[in-house]
DRENVO-878098 format. One record per residue (C-alpha): y, x, z; residue in one letter. Coordinates in steps of 0.5 Angstrom, whole numbers, padded with zeros to 4 digits, always signed. Last residue first. Layout:
N
YXZa/...
! end
This chain:
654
+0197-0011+0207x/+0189-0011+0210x/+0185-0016+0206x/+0182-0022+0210x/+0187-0027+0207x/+0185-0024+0200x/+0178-0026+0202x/+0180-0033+0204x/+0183-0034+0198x/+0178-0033+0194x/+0172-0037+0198x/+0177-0043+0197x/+0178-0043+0190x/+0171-0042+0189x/+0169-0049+0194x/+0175-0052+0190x/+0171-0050+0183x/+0165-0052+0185x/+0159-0048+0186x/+0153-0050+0181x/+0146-0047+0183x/+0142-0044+0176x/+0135-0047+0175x/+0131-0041+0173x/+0127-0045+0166x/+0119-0043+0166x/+0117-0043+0161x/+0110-0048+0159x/+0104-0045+0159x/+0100-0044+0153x/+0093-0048+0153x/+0086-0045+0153x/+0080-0043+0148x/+0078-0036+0149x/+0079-0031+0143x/+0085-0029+0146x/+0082-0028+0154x/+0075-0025+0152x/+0079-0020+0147x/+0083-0018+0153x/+0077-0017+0157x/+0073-0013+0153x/+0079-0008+0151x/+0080-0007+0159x/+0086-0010+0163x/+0088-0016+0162x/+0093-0022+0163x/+0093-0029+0161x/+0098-0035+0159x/+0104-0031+0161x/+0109-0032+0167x/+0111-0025+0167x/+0109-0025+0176x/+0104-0031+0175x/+0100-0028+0170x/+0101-0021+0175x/+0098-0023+0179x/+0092-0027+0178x/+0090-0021+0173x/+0092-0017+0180x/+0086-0021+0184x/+0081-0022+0178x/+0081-0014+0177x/+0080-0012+0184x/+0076-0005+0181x/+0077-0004+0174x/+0079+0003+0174x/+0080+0005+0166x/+0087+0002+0166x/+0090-0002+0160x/+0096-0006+0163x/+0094-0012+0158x/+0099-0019+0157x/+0098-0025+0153x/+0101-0030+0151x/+0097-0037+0148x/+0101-0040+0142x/+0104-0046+0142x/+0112-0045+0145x/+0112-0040+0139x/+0119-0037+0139x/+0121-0038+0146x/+0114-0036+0148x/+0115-0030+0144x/+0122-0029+0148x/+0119-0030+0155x/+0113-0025+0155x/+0117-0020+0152x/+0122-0020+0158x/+0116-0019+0162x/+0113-0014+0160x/+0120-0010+0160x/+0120-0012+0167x/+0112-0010+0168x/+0113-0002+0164x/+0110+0001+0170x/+0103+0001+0169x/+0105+0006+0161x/+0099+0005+0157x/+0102-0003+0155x/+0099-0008+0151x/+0102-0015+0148x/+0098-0020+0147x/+0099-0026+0142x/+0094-0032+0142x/+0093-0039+0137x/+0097-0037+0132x/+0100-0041+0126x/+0107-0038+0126x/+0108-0032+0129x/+0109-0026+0123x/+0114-0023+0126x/+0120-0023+0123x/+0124-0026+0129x/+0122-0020+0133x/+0127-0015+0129x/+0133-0015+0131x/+0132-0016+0137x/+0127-0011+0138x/+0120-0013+0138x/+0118-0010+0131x/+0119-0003+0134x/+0113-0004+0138x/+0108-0004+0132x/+0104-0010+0129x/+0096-0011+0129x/+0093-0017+0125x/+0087-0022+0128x/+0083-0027+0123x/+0077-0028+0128x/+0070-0027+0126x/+0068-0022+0132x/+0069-0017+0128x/+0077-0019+0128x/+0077-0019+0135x/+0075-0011+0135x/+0079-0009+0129x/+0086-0012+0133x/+0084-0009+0140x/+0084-0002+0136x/+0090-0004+0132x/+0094-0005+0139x/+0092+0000+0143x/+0094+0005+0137x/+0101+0002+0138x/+0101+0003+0145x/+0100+0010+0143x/+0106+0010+0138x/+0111+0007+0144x/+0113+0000+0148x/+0109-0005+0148x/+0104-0005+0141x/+0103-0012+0139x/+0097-0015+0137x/+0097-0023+0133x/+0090-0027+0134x/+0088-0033+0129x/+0082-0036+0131x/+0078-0040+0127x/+0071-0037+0128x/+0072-0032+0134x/+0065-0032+0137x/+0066-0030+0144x/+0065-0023+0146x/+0058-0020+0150x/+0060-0013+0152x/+0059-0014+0159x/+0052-0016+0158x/+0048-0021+0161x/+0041-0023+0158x/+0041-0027+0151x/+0033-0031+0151x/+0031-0028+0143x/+0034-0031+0137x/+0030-0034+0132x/+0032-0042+0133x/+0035-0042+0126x/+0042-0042+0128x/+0041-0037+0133x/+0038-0033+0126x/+0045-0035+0122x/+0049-0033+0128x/+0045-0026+0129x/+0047-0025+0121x/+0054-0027+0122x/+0054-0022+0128x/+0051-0016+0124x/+0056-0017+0118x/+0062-0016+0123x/+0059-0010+0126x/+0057-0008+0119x/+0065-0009+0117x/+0067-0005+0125x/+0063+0000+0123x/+0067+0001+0116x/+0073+0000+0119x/+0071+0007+0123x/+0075+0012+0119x/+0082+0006+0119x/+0081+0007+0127x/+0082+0014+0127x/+0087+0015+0123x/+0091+0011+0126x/+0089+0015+0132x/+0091+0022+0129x/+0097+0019+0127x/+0099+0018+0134x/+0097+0024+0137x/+0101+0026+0132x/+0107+0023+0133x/+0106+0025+0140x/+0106+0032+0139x/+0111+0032+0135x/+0115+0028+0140x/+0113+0035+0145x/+0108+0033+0151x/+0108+0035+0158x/+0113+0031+0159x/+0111+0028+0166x/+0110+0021+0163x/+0107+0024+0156x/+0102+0028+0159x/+0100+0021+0162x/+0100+0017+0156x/+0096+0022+0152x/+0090+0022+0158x/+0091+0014+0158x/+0089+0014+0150x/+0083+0018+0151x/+0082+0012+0157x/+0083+0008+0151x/+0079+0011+0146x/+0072+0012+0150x/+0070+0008+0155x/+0073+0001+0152x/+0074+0004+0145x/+0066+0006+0144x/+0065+0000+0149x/+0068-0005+0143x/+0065+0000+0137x/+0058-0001+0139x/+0054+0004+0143x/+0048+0008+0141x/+0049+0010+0134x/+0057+0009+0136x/+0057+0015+0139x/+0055+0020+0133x/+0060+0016+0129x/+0065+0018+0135x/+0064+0026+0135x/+0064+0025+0127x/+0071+0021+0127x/+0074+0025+0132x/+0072+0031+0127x/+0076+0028+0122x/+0082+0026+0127x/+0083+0033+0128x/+0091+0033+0129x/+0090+0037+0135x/+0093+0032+0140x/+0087+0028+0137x/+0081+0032+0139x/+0084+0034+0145x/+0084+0027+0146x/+0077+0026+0144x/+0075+0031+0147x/+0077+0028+0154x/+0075+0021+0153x/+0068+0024+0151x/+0068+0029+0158x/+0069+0036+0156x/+0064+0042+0159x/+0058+0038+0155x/+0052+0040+0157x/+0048+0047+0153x/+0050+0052+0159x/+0052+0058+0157x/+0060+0058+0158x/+0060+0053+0162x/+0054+0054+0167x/+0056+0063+0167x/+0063+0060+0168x/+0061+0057+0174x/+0059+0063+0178x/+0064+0063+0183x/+0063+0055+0185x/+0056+0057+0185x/+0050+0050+0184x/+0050+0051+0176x/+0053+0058+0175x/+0047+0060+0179x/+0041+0056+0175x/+0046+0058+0169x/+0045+0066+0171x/+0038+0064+0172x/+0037+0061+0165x/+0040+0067+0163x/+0034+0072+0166x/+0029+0067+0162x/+0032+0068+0156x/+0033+0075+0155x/+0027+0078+0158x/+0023+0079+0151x/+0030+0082+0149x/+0031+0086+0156x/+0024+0089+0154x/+0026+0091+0147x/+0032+0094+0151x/+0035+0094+0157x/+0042+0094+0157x/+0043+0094+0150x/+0037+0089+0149x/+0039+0084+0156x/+0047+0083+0152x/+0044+0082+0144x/+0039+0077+0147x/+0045+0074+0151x/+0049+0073+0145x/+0044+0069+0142x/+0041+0064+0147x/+0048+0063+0149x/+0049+0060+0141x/+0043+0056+0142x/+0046+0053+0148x/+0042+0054+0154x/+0039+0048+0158x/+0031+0052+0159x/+0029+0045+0156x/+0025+0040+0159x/+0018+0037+0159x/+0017+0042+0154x/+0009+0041+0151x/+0011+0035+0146x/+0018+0037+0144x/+0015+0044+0142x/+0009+0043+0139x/+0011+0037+0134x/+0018+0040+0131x/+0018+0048+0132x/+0011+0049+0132x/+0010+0044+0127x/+0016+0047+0123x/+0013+0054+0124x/+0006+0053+0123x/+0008+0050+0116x/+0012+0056+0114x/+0009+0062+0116x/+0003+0059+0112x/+0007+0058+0106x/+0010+0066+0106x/+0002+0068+0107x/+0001+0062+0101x/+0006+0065+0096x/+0003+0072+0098x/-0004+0071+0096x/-0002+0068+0090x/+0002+0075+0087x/-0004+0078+0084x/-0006+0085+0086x/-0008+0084+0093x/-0007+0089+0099x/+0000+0090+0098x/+0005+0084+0097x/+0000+0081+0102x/+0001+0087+0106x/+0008+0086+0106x/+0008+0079+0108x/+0004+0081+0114x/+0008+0086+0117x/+0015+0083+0116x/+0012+0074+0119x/+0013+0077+0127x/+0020+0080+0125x/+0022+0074+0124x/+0018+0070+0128x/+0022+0075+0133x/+0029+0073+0130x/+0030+0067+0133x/+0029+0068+0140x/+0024+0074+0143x/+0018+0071+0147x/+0015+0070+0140x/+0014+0077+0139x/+0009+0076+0144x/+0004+0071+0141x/+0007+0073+0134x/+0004+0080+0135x/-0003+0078+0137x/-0003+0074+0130x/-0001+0080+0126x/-0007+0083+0130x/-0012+0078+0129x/-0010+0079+0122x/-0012+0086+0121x/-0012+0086+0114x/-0010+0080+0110x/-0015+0077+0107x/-0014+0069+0107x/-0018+0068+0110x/-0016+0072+0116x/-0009+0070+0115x/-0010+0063+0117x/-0015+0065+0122x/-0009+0070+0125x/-0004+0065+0124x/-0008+0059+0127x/-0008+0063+0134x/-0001+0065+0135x/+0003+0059+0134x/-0002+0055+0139x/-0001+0061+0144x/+0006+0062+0143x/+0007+0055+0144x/+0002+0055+0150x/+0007+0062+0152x/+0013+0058+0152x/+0010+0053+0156x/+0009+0058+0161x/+0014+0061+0161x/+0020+0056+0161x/+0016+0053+0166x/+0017+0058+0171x/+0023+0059+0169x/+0027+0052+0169x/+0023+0051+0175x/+0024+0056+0180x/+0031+0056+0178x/+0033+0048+0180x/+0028+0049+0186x/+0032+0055+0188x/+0039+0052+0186x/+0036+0045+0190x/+0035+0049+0196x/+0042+0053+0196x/+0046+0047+0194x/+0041+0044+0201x/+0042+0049+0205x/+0049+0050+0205x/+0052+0054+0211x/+0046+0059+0211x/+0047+0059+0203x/+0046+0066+0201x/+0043+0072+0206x/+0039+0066+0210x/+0038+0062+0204x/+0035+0069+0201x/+0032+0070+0208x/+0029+0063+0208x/+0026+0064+0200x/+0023+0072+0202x/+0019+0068+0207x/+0016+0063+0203x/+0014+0067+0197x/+0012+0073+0203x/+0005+0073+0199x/+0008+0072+0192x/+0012+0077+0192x/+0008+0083+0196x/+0002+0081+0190x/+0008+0082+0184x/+0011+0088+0188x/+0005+0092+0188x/+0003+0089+0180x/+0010+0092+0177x/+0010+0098+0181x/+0002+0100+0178x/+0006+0098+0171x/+0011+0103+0172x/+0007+0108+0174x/+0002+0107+0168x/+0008+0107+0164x/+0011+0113+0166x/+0004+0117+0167x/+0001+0116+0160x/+0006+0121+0156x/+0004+0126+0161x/-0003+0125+0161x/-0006+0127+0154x/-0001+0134+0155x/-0004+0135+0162x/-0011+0135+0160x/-0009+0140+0155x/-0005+0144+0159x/-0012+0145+0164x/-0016+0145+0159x/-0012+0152+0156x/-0011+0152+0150x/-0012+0157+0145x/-0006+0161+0143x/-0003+0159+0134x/+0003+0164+0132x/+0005+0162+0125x/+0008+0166+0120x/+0013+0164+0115x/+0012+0169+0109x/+0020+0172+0107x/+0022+0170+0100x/+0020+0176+0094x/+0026+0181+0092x/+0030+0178+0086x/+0028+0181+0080x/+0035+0185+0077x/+0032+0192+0077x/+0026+0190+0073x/+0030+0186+0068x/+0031+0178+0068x/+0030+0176+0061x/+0037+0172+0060x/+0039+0164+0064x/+0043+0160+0060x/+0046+0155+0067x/+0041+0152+0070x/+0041+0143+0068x/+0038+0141+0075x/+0044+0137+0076x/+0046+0133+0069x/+0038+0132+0069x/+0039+0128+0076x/+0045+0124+0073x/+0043+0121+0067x/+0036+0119+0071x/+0040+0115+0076x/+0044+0112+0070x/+0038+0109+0067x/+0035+0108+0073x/+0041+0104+0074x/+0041+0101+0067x/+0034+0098+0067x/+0035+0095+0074x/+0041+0091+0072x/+0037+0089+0066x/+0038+0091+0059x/+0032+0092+0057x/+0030+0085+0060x/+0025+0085+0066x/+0018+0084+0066x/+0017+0092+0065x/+0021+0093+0072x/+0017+0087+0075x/+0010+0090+0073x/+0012+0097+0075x/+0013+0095+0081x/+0007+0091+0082x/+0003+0097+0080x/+0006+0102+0085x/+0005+0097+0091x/-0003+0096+0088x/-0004+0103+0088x/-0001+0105+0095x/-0005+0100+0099x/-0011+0105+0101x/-0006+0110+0103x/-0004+0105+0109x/-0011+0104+0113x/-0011+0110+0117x/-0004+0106+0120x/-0007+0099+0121x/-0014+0102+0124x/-0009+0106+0130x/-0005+0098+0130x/-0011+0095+0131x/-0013+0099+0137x/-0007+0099+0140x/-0006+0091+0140x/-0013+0091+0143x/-0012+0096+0149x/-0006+0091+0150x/-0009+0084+0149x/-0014+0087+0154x/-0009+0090+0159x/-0005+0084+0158x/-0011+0079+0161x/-0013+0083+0165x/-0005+0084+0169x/-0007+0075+0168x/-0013+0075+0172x/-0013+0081+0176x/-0005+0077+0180x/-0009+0070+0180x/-0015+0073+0183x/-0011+0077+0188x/-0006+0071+0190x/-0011+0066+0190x/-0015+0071+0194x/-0009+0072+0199x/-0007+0066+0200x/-0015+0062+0202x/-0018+0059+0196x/-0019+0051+0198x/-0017+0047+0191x/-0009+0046+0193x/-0009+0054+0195x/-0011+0055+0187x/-0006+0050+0184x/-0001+0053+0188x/-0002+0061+0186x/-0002+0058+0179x/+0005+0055+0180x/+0007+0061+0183x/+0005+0065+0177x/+0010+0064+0173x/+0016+0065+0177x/+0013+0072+0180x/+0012+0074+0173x/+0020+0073+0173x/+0021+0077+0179x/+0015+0083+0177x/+0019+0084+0170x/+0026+0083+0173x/+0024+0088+0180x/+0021+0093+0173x/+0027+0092+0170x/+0031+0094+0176x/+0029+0101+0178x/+0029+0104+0171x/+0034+0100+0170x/+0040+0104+0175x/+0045+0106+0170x/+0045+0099+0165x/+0044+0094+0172x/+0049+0098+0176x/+0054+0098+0170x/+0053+0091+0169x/+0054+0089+0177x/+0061+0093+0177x/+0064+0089+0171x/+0061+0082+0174x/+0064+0084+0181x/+0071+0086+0177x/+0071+0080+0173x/+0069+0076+0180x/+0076+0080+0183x/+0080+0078+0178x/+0078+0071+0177x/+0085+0069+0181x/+0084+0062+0185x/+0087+0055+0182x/+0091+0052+0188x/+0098+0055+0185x/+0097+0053+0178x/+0094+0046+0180x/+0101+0045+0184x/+0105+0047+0179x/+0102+0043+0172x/+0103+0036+0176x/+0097+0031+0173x/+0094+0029+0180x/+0100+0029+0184x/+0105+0026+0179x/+0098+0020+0177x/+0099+0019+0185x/+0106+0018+0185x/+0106+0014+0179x/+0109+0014+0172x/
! end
């Protein structure tokens, strides 16, 4: 191995650079117990920031038209607390109409009941549990036999509850009223002031935040601030057209349908919307229960149910993917786990804020070191390079998997890049664990096995790449075939050619090999992979050489050119017409021509490589074999020896 893979794979030297997480831990522990304890001051600062970064696109829209700062911030701040007082008022007012409404549905509730528990059988499961429940009341209001109670025996009459009623003053019935109110019109008064203040001082409260933060490092701190502002604020403001869009149609739907108070119902899923997952659910509750109530049939239920599901697929795969021009970049499973966090700390209102709050935890985790696990473990990017799963994947002994991941590349490239980016690196992460003995044989064996396998899980891929060349060959054939542009990928046609692929010195050049075997083979050549065991002495003459027009050994490991070399001479010896070839797989290509010149003059072979591409251009390339080298060997005379010998024994001391 060499020096710079030892310096940058060496377990002690990462160990002692990495920091302790334990005063971050700490600092996220004291963090939360300030939100939890002091939310009646934060949460109103939250609403009023995440506010702020919504309506700071419409403050800009409106100041790019001519309107003076001040009035473009009060017209947009009136203009959207309107809005949210209207809705409110209208929510208040439908839900008091909702709750005197009730009694009315009882009847129909009641006989639709009924109506199931008689088309049940008698020996229905809820037939028998009534039943049993009705078994057990009787059993417990049976009295024992009771006698004429005498005079003397009749229990004294119960105590009369009495009820003292004093009128109330106006004074206390005004405050009665008022009290309840005061909280939430204080809170809501809070949320407007710091709104107005915020969007003024926008420029100033973002130079001292980059003051106070990133002072050393204005451009990660503007680019986190860009990155937060836009992610948020589109965020909201789509997620409101979405919901607007969602919120509309329902209310319509619901009302021709005859569902009582469906603006209401559509009022609320414009909201409850706000709340990943189940807030459609919790939105679709309430009108399924009054179309299970208002009506004595069953029909209007089914096109309720109906309704909710079309809106909700051409909300979720028309509306959105049109209207979002991003996504909030967190991962279905963080947008869960961080609505369960924000609603314990906060509440309801920490549940309709849960998203928008995480995006920024993500925005800071994205552009601060120390907060990079909040990007990892939320974020929806993949944290592990492709060759990295892949090979975690394999040292796992999950080739299964493996494969999925790999199909799920190969819809967009083909099998050649897939292994040239992908597998080989993968297979050079294995190689250097295994130079600094970070991997047990068995480890080893089974990354190997679970390479294998991987290979023979995408023959099948590699069967219609190879119908996919003999029906591009026929359309080239018939003068159909578009004008070819450069491509790093495009192979020669090996019809004809007759290839042999080796393994170099261990199990994962072996891997190597199969997968530069099916690679030739796609391109019509008849190619077979044979492992490194079959170069030993004993061995190598069983090798199925005769008849080849390229061999080609690979190695993983950069130091093994002697061995190389040694290989390179016995194959030409046992097939002087055959083309040898050498590849030193490296994922750096950098100066590639110079060290292929190289080392073909070093081994004495007839081409050398260093990606998958490469080694499949040289053995399906036309070309001669090289003849052997033969080391001439300088012949002394036995005179010249005999004096040399006696003049060292002269010169030996006595």
């Amino acid at each position: 191995m060499s020096e710079e893979s030892n310096r940058d794979y060496g377990s002690g030297s990462i160990a002692a650079a990495q920091p302790s997480k334990l005063p971050t831990l700490a600092a996220m522990a004291a963090a939360v117990a300030v939100l939890y304890f002091a939310r009646a001051v934060f949460l109103p600062l939250a609403v009023a920031i995440l506010l702020t970064f919504a309506l700071a696109p419409v403050v800009s829209n409106l100041r790019k038209v001519g309107l003076p700062r001040m009035p473009a911030v009060i017209v947009s701040v009136a203009a959207a607390f309107l809005s949210l007082s209207i809705f409110s008022a209208v929510v208040a007012m439908q839900v008091s109409e909702v709750a005197q409404n009730l009694p009315t549905y009882q009847y129909n509730i009641v006989e639709k009941i009924r109506a199931l528990k008689e088309a049940e059988s008698e020996n229905s499961v809820i037939d028998r549990l009534g039943r049993f429940v009705e078994r057990i009341g009787t059993e417990l209001s049976r009295a024992e036999p009771q006698t004429r109670p005498s005079s003397e025996a009749r229990p004294p009459p119960e105590p009369l509850l009495v009820e003292i009623f004093s009128p109330q003053r106006p004074i206390e019935m005004l405050r009665n009223i008022v009290n309840p109110l005061v909280g939430p019109l204080a809170t809501t008064g809070l949320i407007i002031i710091v709104v107005i203040f915020m969007l003024l001082e926008r420029e100033d409260l973002r130079d001292r935040f980059i003051r106070l933060v990133g002072y050393g490092d204005l451009h990660r701190t503007t680019q986190a601030l860009q990155d937060a502002g836009s992610r948020v604020g589109q965020y909201l403001l789509m997620q409101l057209v979405v919901n607007i869009t969602y919120g509309i149609p329902l209310a319509a739907g619901l009302w021709v349908l005859g569902i009582p108070n469906a603006v209401l119902w559509g009022m609320l899923a414009i909201v409850l919307r706000f709340v990943p997952y189940i807030g459609p659910i919790i939105a679709a509750l309430v009108p399924l229960f009054l179309a299970f109530s208002v009506a004595p049939g069953w029909s209007v239920l089914l096109w309720t149910a109906a309704l909710f599901i079309l809106l909700e697929l051409l909300s979720n795969n028309v509306v959105e993917p049109w209207l979002y021009g991003s996504r909030t970049g967190l991962s279905p499973l963080a947008i869960i786990v961080a609505a369960i966090f924000w609603a314990w700390l906060w509440g309801p209102v920490g549940l309709v804020l849960s998203t928008p709050l995480t995006v920024c935890l993500v925005v800071l985790g994205r552009h601060v070191p120390q907060f990079e696990f909040f990007e990892i473990l939320f974020g929806n990017e993949p944290v592990l390079d492709p060759k990295e799963r892949l090979y975690q994947r394999l040292l796992a002994g999950d080739p299964d998997e493996a494969t999925d991941n790999a199909e799920e590349m190969l819809e967009e490239k083909y099998l050649v890049e897939f292994y040239d980016t992908v597998a080989i690196p993968a297979l050079l992460l294995a190689e250097r664990d295994r130079a600094r003995q970070a991997m047990t044989e068995a480890q080893l064996a089974q990354v190997a096995e679970s390479g294998h396998v991987l290979v023979a899980n995408l023959q099948e891929i590699a069967s219609e790449e190879e119908e996919e060349e003999e029906e591009g060959e026929d359309d080239s054939a018939d003068g159909s075939e578009e004008d070819d542009q450069a491509d790093d990928y495009d192979l020669p046609d090996g019809e004809g050619k007759s290839v042999l692929c080796i393994g170099g010195r261990g199990d994962l050049d072996d891997v190597a090999a199969s997968m530069l075997a099916q690679v030739v083979t796609i391109q019509g050549a008849e190619a077979q992979s044979a492992s490194y065991r079959d170069l030993k002495l004993g061995n190598i003459r069983a090798l199925a050489l005769e008849g080849r027009s390229a061999v080609i050994i690979g190695f993983l490991n950069q130091d093994s050119r002697r061995h190389a070399k040694f290989i390179v001479r016995r194959l030409k010896r046992l097939t002087p017409t055959a083309r040898i070839g050498v590849a030193f797989w490296r994922e750096n290509q950098e100066g590639a021509s110079d060290r292929k010149a190289q080392l073909i003059e070093e081994l004495q072979a007839d081409f050398a490589a260093f990606s998958i591409v490469d080694a499949a251009r040289e053995t399906l390339s036309e070309g001669e074999a090289r003849p052997v080298k033969v080391a001439r060997m300088r012949i002394v005379p036995r005179s010249a020896t005999r004096r040399v010998r006696t003049q060292g024994k002269e010169k030996a001391p006595a």
